[in-house]
N, C-alpha and C positions, 0 to 999 in steps of 0.2 A: 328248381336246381337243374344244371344242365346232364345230359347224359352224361357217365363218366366212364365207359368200360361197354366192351363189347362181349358179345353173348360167349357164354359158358357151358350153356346147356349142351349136355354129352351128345343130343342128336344132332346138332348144330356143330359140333365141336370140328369135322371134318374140314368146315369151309370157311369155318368163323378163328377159332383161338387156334388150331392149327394153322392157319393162312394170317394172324394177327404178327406184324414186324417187329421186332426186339428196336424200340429206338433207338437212332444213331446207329447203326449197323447195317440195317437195309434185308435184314434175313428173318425169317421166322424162327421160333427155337429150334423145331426139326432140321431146319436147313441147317445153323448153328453146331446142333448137334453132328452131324454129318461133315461138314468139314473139320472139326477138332478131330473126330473119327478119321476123318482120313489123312490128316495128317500125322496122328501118332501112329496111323498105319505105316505111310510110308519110311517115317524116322524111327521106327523101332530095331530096324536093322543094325543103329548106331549107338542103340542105348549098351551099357557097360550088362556082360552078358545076364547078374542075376534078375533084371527089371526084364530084357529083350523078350522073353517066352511070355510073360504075362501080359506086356503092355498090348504087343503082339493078338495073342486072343484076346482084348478085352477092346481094342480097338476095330475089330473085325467083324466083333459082333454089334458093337455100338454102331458102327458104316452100313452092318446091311440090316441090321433092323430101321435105322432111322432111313433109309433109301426106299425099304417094303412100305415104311407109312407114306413117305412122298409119293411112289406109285400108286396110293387110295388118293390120298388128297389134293395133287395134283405137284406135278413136276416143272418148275417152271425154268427156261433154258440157262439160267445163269448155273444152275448147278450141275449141267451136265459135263464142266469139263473135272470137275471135282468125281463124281460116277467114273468119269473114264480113269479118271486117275487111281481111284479104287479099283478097278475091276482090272486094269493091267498091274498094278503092286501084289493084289492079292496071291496069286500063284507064287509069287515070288516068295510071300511074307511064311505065305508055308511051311516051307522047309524050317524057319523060325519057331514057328508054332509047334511044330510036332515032331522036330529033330532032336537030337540028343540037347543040353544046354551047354554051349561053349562046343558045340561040333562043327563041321565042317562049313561054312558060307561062303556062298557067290562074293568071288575075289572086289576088290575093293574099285578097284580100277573101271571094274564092271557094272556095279552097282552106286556107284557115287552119279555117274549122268543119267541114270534112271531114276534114280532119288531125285538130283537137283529137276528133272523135268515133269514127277509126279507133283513136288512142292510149284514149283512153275504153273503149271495147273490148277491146285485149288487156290493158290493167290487169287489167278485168274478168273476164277468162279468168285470167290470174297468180291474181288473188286466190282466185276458185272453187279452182284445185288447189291453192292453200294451204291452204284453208278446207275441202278435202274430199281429201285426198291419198292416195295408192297405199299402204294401211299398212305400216310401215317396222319390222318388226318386232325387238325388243332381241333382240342375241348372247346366248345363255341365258351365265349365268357359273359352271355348274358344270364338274367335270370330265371329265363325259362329251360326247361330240355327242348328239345327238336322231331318234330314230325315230317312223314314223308308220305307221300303219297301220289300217284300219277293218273291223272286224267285223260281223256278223249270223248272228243268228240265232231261232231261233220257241219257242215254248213250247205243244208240242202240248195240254196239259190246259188251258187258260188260256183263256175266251173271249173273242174282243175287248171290251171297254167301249164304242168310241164308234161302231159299228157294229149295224145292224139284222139282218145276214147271223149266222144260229145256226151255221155251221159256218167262220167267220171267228176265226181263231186270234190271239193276240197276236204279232205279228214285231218284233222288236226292235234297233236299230244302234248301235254305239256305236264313237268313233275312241281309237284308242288310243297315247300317247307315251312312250317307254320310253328308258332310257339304249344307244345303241348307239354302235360304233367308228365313228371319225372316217375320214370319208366322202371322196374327191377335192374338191377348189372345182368342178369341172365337175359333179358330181352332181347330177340333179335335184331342184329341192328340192319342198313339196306345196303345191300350192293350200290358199287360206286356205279357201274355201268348199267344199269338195268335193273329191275325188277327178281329177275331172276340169272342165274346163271346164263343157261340160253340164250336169254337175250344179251347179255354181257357177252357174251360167245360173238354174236351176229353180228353186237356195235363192233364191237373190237377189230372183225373181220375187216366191216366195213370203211372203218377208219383208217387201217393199213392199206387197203387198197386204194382209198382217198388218197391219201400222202405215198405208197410207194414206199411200205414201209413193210418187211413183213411183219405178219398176224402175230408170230412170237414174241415181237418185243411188247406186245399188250398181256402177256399173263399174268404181270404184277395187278395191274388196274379189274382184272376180269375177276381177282378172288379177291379185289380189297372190300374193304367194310369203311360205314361212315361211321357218323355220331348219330346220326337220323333215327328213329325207331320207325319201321313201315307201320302205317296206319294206326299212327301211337292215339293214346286222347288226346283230347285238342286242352291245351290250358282251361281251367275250371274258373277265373273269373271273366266279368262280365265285356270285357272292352272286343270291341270294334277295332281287325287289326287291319292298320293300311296297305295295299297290296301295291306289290316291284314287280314288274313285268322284265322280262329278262330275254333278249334277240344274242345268241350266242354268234362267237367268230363265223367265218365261211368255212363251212360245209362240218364244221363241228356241233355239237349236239345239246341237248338240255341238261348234262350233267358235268358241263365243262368249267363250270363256277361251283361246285357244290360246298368246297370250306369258306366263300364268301358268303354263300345263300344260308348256309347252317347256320355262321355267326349273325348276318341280320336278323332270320328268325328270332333266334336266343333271346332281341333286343326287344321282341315284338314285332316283328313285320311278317309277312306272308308273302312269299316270293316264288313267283311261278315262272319257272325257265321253258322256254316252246321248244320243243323237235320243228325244225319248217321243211317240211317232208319231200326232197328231189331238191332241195339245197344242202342241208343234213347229210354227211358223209351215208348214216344209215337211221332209219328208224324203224323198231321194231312195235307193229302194234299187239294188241292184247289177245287180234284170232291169230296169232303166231304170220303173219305178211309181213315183209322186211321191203321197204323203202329204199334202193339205192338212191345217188344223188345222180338226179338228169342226165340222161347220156347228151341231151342238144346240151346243157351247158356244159359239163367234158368235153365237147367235140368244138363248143365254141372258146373254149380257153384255151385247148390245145392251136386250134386254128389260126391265134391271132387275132380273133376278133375285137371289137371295138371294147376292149375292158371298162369303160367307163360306163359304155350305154348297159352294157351287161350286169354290170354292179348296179345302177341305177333301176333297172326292169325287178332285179334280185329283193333290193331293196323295199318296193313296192310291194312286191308280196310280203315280205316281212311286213310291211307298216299293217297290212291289212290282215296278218294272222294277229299281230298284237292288240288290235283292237277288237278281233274278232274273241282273242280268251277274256279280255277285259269285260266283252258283255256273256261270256259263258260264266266266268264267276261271279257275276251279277245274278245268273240264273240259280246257281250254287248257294250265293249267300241267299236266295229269294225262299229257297226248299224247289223251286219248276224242275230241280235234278237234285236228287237224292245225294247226300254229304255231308261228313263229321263236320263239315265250316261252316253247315248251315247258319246265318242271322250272326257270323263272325267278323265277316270281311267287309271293311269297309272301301267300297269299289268307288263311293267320292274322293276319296284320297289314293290316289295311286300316282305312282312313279314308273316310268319306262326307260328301262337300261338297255343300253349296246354294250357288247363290246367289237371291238378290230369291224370285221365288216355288218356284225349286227349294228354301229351305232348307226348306219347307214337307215337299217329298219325304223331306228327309234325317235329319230328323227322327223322323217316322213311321218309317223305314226302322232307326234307333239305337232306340227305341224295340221293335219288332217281332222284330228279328234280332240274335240276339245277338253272331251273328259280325264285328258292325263295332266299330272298339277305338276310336274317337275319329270325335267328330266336330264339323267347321268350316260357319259360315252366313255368308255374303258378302253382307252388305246385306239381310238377311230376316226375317221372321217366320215362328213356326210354325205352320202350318194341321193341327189332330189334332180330331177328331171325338169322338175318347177319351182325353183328353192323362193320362197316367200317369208315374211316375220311369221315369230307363234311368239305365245306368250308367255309358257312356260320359261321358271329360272333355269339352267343347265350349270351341271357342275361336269368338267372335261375330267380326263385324268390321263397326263402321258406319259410316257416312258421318253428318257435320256434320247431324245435323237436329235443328230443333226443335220442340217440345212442339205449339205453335203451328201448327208447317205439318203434324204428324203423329202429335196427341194418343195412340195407343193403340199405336205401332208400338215404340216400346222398352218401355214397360211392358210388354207381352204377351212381347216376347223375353225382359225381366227375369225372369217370372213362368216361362219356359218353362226358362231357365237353374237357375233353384231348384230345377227338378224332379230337374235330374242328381243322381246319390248320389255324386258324386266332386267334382270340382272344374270348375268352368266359368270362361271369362276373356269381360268384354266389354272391349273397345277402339274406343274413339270415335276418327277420323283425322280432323283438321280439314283443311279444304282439298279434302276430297273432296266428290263428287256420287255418284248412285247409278250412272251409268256406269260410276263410276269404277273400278267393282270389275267392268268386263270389260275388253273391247281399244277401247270405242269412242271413248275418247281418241286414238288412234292414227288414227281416220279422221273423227272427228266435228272443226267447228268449233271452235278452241281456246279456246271460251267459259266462262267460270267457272261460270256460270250451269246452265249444259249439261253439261261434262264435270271441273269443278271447277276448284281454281288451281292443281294440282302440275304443269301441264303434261302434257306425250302420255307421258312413261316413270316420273316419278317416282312416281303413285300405286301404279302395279304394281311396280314396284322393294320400295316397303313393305308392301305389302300380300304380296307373296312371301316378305318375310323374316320379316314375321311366322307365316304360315302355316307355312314352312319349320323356324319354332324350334320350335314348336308339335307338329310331324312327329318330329321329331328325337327332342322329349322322350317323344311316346306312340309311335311306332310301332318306334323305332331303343331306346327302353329307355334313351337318356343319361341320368342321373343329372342332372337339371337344374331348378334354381330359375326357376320360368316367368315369374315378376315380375320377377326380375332377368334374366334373356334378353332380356324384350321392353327392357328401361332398355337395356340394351347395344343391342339393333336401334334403340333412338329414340324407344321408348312416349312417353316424359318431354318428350321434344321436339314429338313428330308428335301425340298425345293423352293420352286419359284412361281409366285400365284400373280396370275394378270387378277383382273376384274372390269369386265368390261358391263360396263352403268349401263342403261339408255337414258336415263336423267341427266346423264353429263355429257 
């Protein structure tokens, strides 16, 4: 059965079901609690006088007890304009509280624009965690629960690429989500960002400074929870599960897919997303070292450099960290490195996913190494230096764009699909953004504009089932007609599917 609930246990409770989002709302309960608190603060002025003393104290205390917990568990910026809205009414509400009942109050005239602009304010705060909420991640709906766990490790012959240091090796992380037995509701479940807090801390840093964003607007993501249990058991029957290799956008990180990675899990599959270390906005490894992304590639993007040869070099490395985790959990499933997957993972059957400029990696990677048996691009293009056939089926997946806002970006995917000697599927999804093919629906503004119009769960819902039918037919060997799978998942409804043959 899949995970269903996240951890309860009072030790845990600070970061876990205190920091868990009331659906559709975008707040936690305390936070919840806190603005109803402060707004019967500030309208108690108005209440008809025998309610005005009571509501008054009763709101005052509900506002700053529920404030004192947010100062343990972490205060996240949408609700500080609601705090301030509290803390400038309070003085006021006073006189309310401990005056005679029906005595003298702050003239009308005077306190109606301080009312209207403390209400002002916690709207203000509502709206911000609407508008950026604690991601609320989908119950995966397969039949397993969901495991998490995150690897590393180095490739002694390999020298670093974006380093000056000659005796600087390649080190490499990648998180990994696997079908395991259904877990207690009190189990702890994983940070979406990290491992731990701290590290969740680091990415988040690192990623605001990526983008030019600041660090605050990641609080939500830093204390959200998955579906995942860290280091759950592994499912107890005997199957051999196919492994998804996973090259994330540019310079974003290994937990940038994780409600699509938790659902394949669910299905059976074992999906390992890479950190690619000085492309990755940040990666944090396990002796506490944090990875910024390349100063020579910042200084060459800012510079105007040849974007294409740039993405093409980017790319390379990627193909070769991808094939590089392919034979590390090779060594995983062998027992050569110690691991709950040991004699689990069947590393003949695997699949290599892009997305945006990861497909760029996955690419190269299908190309280069013969041992990947399919492979899928979420929103991307190919970046090859030496573009030639592979053999691998490809299943594309794009977002609603047009010619107009992105003259060369489906022709070249087109042109890159023709090369496969098997068959390849493009699927245009209307309604999507290029968000839309991560989790940032789930925390970004629900802007069409921004994160498309399927709303925070439906794009990943199809975008999983298509990848899912796509898995099934190349890695699981179903006997199945791929144009009619996707008619049955929606194609007909949700887009529009090429199929480019090399038989025809």
């Amino acid at each position: 059965m899949p995970a269903s609930s996240r951890s309860t246990d009072p030790a845990s409770l600070p970061l876990a079901s205190a920091n868990e989002m009331i659906s559709g709302i975008g707040m936690t309960p305390i936070e919840a609690v806190l603005v109803v608190g402060g707004l019967a603060l500030v309208l108690a002025r108005w209440l008809p006088p025998r309610f005005r003393r009571r509501v008054a104290i009763g709101a005052a205390a509900v506002s700053l007890a529920s404030a004192a917990v947010l100062a343990v568990v972490g205060l996240r910026w949408q609700m500080i304009p609601v705090l301030v809205a509290v803390v400038v009414v309070l003085p006021f509400t006073a006189r309310t509280m401990w005056g005679k009942p029906g005595g003298r109050r702050i003239r009308w005239w005077l306190a109606g624009p301080g009312s209207a602009a403390g209400v002002l304010a916690i709207v203000a705060g509502l709206g911000a965690a609407v508008a950026f909420p604690i991601p609320d991640f989908p119950t995966p709906t397969g039949t397993y629960a969901v495991g998490t766990t995150v690897i590393e490790w180095t490739e002694p012959d390999r020298p670093e690429t974006w380093t000056t240091d000659a005796d600087d090796v390649r080190a490499l992380q990648a998180q990994i989500w696997y079908p395991a037995e259904a877990s207690p509701d009190e189990a702890e479940r994983a940070f979406y960002l990290g491992r731990s807090e701290a590290e969740a801390n680091a990415v988040a840093e690192g990623v605001g400074h990526f983008l030019g964003i600041p660090r605050f607007v990641f609080d939500s993501q830093v204390v959200a929870r998955t579906n995942a249990v860290p280091d759950g058991p592994v499912a107890h029957d005997l199957e051999r599960f196919p492994v998804v290799l996973f090259s994330p956008g540019g310079g974003m990180g290994r937990t940038t897919n994780t409600a699509w990675a938790e659902e394949l899990a669910s299905h059976g599959y074992v999906v390992a997303a890479l950190d690619h270390p000085y492309d990755t906005a940040a990666v944090r490894f396990a002796d506490g070292r944090t990875v910024r992304r390349a100063e020579q590639v910042r200084r060459q993007e800012r510079a105007g450099f040849d974007a294409y040869r740039l993405a093409e070099r980017l790319a390379a490395v990627r193909a070769s960290d991808l094939s590089s985790a392919l034979t590390h959990l090779g060594r995983l499933d062998s027992g050569d490195v110690r691991s709950i997957l040991a004699g689990r993972l069947n590393t003949d059957r695997a699949a290599v996913v892009g997305m945006s400029a990861g497909v760029g990696g996955a690419f190269q990677a299908a190309r280069t190494d013969e041992r990947f048996s399919a492979v899928i691009a979420l929103d991307g293009r190919p970046y090859d230096g030496d573009p030639g056939p592979y053999d691998q089926p490809v299943l594309a997946l794009t977002s609603q764009i047009g010619l107009e806002d992105n003259p060369t970006y489906l022709p070249d995917l087109g042109r890159a699909l023709e090369r496969s000697t098997t068959t390849a599927y493009m699927l245009t999804i209307p309604g999507t953004a290029h968000p839309t093919f991560t989790d940032a629906p789930l925390w970004m503004p629900p802007v069409p504009s921004l994160v498309g119009s399927l709303g925070r769960t439906e794009g990943n819902r199809i975008i999983t089932e298509m990848t899912l039918g796509f898995l099934d037919a190349e890695l699981r060997d179903q006997p199945t007609n791929l144009p009619g799978l996707f008619s049955e998942h929606g194609f007909s409804e949700h887009g529009e599917l090429t199929v480019y043959d090399a038989d025809e």
